[in-house]
N, CA and C of each residue as an Amber inpcrd file, in Angstrom:
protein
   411
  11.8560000 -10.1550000   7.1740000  12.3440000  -8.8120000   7.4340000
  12.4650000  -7.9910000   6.1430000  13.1700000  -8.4620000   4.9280000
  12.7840000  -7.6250000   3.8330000  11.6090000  -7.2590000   3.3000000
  11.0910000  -7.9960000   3.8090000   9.0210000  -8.1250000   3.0280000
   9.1860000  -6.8180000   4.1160000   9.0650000  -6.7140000   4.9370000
   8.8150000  -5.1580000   5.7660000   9.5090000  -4.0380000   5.3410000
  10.8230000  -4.4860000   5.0970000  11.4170000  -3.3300000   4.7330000
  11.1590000  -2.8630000   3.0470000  10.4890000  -3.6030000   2.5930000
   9.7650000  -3.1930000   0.9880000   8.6670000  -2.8670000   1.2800000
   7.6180000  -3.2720000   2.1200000   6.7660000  -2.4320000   2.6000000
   7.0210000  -0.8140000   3.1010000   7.9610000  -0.4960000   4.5310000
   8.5850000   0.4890000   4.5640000   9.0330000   1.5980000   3.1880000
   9.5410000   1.1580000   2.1250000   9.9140000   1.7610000   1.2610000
   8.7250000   2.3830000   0.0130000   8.1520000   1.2720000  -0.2500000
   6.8650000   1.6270000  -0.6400000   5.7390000   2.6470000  -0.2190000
   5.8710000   2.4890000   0.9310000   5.2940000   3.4570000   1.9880000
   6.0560000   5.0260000   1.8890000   7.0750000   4.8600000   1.7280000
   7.9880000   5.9520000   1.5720000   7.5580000   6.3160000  -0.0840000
   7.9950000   5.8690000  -0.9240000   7.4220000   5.9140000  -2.2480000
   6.4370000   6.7070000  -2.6090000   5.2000000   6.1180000  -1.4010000
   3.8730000   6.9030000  -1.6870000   4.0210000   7.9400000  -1.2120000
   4.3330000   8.2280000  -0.0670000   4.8030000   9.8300000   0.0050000
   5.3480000  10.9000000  -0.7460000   6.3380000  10.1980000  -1.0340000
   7.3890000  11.2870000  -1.8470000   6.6640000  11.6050000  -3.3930000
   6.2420000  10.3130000  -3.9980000   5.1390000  11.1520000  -5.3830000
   3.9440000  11.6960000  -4.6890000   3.1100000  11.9600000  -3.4550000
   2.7160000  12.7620000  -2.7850000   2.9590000  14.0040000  -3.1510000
   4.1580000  14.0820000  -2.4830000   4.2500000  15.3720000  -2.3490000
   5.0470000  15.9010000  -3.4270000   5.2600000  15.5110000  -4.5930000
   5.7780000  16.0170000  -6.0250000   4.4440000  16.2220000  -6.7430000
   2.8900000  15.7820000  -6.3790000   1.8380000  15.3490000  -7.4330000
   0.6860000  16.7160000  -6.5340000   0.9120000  17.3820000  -6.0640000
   0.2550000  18.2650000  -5.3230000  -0.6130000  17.4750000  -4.1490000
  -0.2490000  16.9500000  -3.7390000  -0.4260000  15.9920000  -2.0390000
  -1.0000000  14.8360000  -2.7720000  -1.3050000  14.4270000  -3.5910000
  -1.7970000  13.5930000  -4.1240000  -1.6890000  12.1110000  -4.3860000
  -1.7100000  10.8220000  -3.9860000  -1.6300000   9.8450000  -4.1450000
  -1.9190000   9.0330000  -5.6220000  -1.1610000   7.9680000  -6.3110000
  -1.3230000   8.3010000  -7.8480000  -2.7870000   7.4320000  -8.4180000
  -3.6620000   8.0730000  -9.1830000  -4.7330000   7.0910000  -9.5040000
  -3.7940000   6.3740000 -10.5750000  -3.7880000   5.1110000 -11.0640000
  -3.6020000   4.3930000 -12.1760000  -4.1470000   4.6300000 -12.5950000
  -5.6060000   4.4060000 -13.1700000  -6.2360000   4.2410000 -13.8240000
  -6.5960000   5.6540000 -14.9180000  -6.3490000   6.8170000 -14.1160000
  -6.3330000   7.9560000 -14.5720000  -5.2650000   8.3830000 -16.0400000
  -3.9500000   7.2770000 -14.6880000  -2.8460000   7.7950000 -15.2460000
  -2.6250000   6.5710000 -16.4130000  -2.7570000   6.1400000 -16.4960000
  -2.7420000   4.4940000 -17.8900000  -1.5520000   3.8740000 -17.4190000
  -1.4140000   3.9120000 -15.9140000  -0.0050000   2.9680000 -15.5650000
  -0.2240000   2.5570000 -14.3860000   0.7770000   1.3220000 -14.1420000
   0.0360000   0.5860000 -12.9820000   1.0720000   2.0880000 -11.6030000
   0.7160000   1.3400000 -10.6220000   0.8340000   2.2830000  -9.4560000
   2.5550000   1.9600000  -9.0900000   2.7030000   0.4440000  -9.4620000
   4.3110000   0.6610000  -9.1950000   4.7640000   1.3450000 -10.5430000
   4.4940000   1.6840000 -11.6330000   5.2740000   2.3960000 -12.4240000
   5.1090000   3.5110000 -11.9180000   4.4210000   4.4350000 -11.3540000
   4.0830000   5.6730000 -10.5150000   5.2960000   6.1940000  -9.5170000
   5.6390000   4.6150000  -8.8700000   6.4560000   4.3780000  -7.3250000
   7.8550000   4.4170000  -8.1200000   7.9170000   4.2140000  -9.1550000
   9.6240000   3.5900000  -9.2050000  10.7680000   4.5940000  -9.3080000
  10.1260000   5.8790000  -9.5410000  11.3440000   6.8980000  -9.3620000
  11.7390000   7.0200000  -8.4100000  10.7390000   6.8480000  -7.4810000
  10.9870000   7.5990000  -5.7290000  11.2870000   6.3440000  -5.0260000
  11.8230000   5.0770000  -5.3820000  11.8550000   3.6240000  -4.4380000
  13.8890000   3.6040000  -4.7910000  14.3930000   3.6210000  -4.1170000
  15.6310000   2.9750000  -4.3780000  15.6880000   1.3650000  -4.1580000
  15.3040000   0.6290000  -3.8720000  15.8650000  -0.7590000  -3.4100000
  15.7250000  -1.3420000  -4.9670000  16.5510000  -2.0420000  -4.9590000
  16.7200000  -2.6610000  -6.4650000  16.0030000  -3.7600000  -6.7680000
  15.0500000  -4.2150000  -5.6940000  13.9310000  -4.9770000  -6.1020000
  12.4850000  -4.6880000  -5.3770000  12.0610000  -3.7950000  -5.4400000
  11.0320000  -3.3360000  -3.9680000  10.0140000  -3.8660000  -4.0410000
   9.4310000  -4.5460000  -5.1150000   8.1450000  -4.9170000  -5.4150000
   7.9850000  -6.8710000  -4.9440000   8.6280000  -7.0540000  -4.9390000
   9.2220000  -8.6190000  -4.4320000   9.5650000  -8.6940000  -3.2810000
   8.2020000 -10.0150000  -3.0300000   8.3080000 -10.5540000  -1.6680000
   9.5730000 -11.4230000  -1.6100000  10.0990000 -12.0860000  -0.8080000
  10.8520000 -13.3530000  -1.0410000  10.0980000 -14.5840000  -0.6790000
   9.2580000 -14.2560000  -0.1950000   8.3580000 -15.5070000   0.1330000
   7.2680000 -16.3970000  -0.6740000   6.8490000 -14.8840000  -1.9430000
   6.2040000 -15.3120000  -2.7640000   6.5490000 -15.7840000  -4.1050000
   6.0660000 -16.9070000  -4.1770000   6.4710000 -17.9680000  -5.6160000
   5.2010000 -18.1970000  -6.4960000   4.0520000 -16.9080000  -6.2510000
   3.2070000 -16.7970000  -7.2480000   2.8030000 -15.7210000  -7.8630000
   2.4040000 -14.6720000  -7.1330000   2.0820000 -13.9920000  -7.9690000
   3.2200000 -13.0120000  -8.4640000   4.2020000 -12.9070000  -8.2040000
   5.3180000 -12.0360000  -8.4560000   6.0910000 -12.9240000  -9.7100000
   6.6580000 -13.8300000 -10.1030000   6.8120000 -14.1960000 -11.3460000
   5.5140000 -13.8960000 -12.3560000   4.3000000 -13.7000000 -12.1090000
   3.0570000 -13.3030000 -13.1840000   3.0780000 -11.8440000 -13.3820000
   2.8580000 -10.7750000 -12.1190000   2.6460000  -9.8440000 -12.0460000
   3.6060000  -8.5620000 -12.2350000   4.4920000  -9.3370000 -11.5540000
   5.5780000  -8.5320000 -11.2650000   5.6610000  -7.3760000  -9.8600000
   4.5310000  -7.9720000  -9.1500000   4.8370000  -7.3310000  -7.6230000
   4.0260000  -8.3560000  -6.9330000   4.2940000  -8.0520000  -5.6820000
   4.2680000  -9.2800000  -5.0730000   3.0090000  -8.0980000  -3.9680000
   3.1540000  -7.0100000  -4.2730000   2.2230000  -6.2610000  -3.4380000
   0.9350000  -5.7110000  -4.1440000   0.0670000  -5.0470000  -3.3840000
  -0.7840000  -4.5540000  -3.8240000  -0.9230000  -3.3460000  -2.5950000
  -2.2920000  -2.1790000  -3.1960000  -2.3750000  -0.9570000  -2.4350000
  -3.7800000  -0.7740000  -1.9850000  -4.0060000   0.3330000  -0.9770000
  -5.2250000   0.7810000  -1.1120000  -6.2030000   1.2910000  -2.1130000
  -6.3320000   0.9840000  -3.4920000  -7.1580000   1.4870000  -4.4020000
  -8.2230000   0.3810000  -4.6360000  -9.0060000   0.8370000  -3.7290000
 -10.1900000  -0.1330000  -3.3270000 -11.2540000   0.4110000  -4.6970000
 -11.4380000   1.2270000  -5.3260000 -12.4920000   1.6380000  -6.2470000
 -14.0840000   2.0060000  -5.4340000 -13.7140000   2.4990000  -4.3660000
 -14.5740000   2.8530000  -3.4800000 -14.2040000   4.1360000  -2.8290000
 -15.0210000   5.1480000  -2.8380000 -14.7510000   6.5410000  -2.6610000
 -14.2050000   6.8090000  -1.2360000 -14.6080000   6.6030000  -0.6910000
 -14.9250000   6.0560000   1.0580000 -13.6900000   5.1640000   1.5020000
 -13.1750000   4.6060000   0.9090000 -11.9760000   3.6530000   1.3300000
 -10.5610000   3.5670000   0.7420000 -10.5290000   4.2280000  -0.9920000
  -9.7940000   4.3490000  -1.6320000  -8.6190000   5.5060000  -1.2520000
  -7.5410000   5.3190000  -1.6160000  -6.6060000   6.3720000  -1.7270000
  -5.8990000   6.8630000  -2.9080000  -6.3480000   6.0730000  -4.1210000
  -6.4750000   5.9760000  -5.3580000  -6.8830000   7.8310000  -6.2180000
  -5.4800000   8.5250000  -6.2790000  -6.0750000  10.1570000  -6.1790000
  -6.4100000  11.2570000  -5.5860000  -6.3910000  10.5530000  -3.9850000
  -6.8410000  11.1580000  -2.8510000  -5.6660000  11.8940000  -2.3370000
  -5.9480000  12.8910000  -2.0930000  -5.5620000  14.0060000  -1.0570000
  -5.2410000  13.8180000   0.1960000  -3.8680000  14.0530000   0.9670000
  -3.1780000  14.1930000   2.6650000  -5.1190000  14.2580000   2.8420000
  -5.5260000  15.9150000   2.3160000  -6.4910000  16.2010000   3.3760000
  -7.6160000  15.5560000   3.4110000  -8.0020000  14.3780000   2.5210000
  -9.1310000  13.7430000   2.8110000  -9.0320000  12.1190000   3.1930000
  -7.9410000  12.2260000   4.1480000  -7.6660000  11.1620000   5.2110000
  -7.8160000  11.6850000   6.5230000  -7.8100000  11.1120000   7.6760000
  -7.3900000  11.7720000   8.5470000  -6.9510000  10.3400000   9.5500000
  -7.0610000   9.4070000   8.8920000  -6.7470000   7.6990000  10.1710000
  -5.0490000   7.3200000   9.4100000  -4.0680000   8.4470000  10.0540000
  -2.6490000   7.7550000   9.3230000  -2.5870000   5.9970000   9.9660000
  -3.4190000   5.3900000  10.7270000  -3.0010000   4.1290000  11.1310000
  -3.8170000   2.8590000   9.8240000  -4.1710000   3.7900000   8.8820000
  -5.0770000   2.9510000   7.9310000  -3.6970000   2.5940000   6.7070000
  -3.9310000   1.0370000   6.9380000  -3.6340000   0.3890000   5.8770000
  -2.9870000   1.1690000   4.2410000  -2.2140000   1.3250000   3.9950000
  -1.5110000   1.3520000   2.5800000  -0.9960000   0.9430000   1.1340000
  -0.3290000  -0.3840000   2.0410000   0.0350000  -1.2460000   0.8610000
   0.1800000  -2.3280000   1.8840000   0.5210000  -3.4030000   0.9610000
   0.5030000  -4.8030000   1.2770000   0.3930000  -5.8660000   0.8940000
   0.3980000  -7.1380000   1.0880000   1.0190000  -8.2880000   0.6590000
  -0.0710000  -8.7960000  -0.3850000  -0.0080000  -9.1770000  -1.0890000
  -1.0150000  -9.6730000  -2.2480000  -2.1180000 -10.6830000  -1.6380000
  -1.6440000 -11.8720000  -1.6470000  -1.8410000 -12.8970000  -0.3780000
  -1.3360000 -12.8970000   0.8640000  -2.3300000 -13.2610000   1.9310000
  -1.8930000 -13.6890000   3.3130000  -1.0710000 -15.2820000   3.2520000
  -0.4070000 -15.2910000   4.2800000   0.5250000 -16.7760000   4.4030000
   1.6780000 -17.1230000   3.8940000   2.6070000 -15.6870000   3.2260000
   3.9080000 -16.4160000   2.2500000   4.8050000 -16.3910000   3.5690000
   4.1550000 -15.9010000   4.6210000   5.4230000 -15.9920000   6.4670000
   4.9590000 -16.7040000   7.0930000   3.6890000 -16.5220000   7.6280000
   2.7890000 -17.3910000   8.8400000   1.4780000 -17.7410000   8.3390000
   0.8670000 -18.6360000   8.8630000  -0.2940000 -18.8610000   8.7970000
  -1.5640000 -17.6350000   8.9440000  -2.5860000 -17.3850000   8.0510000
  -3.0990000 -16.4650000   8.4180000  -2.5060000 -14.7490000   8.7140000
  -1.5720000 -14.5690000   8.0700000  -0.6380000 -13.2420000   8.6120000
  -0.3230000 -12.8300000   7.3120000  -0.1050000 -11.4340000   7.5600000
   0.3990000 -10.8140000   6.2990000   1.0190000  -9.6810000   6.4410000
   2.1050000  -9.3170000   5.7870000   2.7310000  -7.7170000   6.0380000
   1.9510000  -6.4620000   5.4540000   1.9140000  -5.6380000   5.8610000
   1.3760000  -4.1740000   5.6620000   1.8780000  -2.9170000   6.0110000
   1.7640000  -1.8320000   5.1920000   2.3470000  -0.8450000   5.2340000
   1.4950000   0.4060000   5.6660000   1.5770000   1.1790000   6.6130000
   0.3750000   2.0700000   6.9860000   0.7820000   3.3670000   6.5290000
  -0.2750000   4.7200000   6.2970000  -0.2790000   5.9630000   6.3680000
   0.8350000   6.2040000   7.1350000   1.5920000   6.2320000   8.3740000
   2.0930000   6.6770000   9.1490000   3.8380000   6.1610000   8.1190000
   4.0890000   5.4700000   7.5240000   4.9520000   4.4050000   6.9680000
   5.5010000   3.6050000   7.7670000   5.0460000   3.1050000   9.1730000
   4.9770000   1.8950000   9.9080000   4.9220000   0.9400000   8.7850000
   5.2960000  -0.5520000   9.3080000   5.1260000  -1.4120000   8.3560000
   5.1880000  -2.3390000   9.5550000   4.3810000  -3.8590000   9.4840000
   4.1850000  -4.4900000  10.5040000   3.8090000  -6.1760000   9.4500000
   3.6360000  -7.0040000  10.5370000   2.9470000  -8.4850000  10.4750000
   1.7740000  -8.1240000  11.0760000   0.3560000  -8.5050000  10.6470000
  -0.6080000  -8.4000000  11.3690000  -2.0490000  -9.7030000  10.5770000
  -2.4460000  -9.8570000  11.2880000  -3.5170000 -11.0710000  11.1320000
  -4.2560000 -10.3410000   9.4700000  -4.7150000 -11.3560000   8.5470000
  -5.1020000 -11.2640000   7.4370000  -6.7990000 -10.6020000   7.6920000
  -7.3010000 -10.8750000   8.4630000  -8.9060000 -11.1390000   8.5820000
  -8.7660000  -8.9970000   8.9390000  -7.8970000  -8.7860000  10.1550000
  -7.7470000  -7.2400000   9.7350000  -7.3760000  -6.6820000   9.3400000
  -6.0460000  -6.9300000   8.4470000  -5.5990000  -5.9260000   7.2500000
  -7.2550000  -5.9160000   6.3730000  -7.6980000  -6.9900000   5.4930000
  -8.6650000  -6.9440000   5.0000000  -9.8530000  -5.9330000   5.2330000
 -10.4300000  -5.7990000   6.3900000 -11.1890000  -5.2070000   7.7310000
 -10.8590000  -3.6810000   7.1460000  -9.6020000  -3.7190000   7.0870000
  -9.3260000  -2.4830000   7.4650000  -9.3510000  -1.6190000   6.0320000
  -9.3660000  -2.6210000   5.2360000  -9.3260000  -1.8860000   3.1420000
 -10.4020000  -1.9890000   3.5240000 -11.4270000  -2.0400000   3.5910000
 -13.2010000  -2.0670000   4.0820000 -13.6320000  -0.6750000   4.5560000
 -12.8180000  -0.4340000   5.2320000 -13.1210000   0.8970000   6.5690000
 -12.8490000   2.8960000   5.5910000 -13.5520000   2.6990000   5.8630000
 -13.0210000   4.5520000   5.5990000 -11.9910000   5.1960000   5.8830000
 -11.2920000   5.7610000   5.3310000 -10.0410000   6.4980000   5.4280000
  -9.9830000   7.9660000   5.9380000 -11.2950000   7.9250000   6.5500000
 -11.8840000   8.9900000   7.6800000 -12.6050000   8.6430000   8.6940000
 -12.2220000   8.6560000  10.0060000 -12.7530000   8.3690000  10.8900000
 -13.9590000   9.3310000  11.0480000 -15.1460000   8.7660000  11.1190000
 -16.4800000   9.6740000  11.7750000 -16.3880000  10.6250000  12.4840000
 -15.6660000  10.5130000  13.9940000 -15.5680000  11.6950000  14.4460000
 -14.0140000  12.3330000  14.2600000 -13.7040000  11.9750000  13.2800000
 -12.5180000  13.2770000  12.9060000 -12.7610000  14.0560000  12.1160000
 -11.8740000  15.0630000  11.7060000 -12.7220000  16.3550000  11.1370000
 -13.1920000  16.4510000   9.4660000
């Protein structure tokens, strides 16, 4: 339940430097900082980046999550603009690895700031997919 509710918040996070950055979602790479240094003004929880489940990559990294900045124009949100999305049910942020809860499962945080458990094989699927549906506008 906290792994969701740090998802949830994160999700919130990305919004709110959104809409301080002119709708904008933060590139790192642009900016010479990782994306949770981007998140940490706008996150209150006093540990948001930490799973409790995970006992690897979060002692190395120092988050236990990762985001949509696929490095793919088409899939990334890495800089991107409200207006050049239009699928709020697409994937956000999320668990580094699948399996620190269930087998095959992993938490994720969507556009909409839903946050859920959902099978690994389609969160994955879904960082793949365009962050514009074909027939939307």
């Amino acid at each position: 339940m906290s792994c969701v509710a740090n998802l949830r918040s994160i999700a919130d996070g990305f919004m709110q430097y959104a809409d301080d950055n002119s709708n904008r979602f933060p590139d790192p790479q642009a900016l010479d900082q990782s994306w949770e240094k981007c998140l940490s003004a706008y996150i209150s929880n006093p540990d948001p980046f930490r799973c409790p489940g995970d006992q690897e990559i979060y002692p190395i990294l120092g988050s236990s999550y990762d985001w949509r900045d696929t490095g793919v124009f088409q899939t990334t949100l890495a800089g991107r603009a409200f207006y050049d999305m239009n699928r709020s049910n697409a994937v956000l942020a999320f668990e580094s690895l699948p399996g620190w809860h269930a087998k095959q499962k992993m938490n994720a945080a969507f556009l909409d700031g839903s946050a859920q458990v959902m099978d690994q094989q389609a969160c994955l699927a879904d960082l793949q997919s365009p962050i514009r549906d074909a027939a939307g506008p």
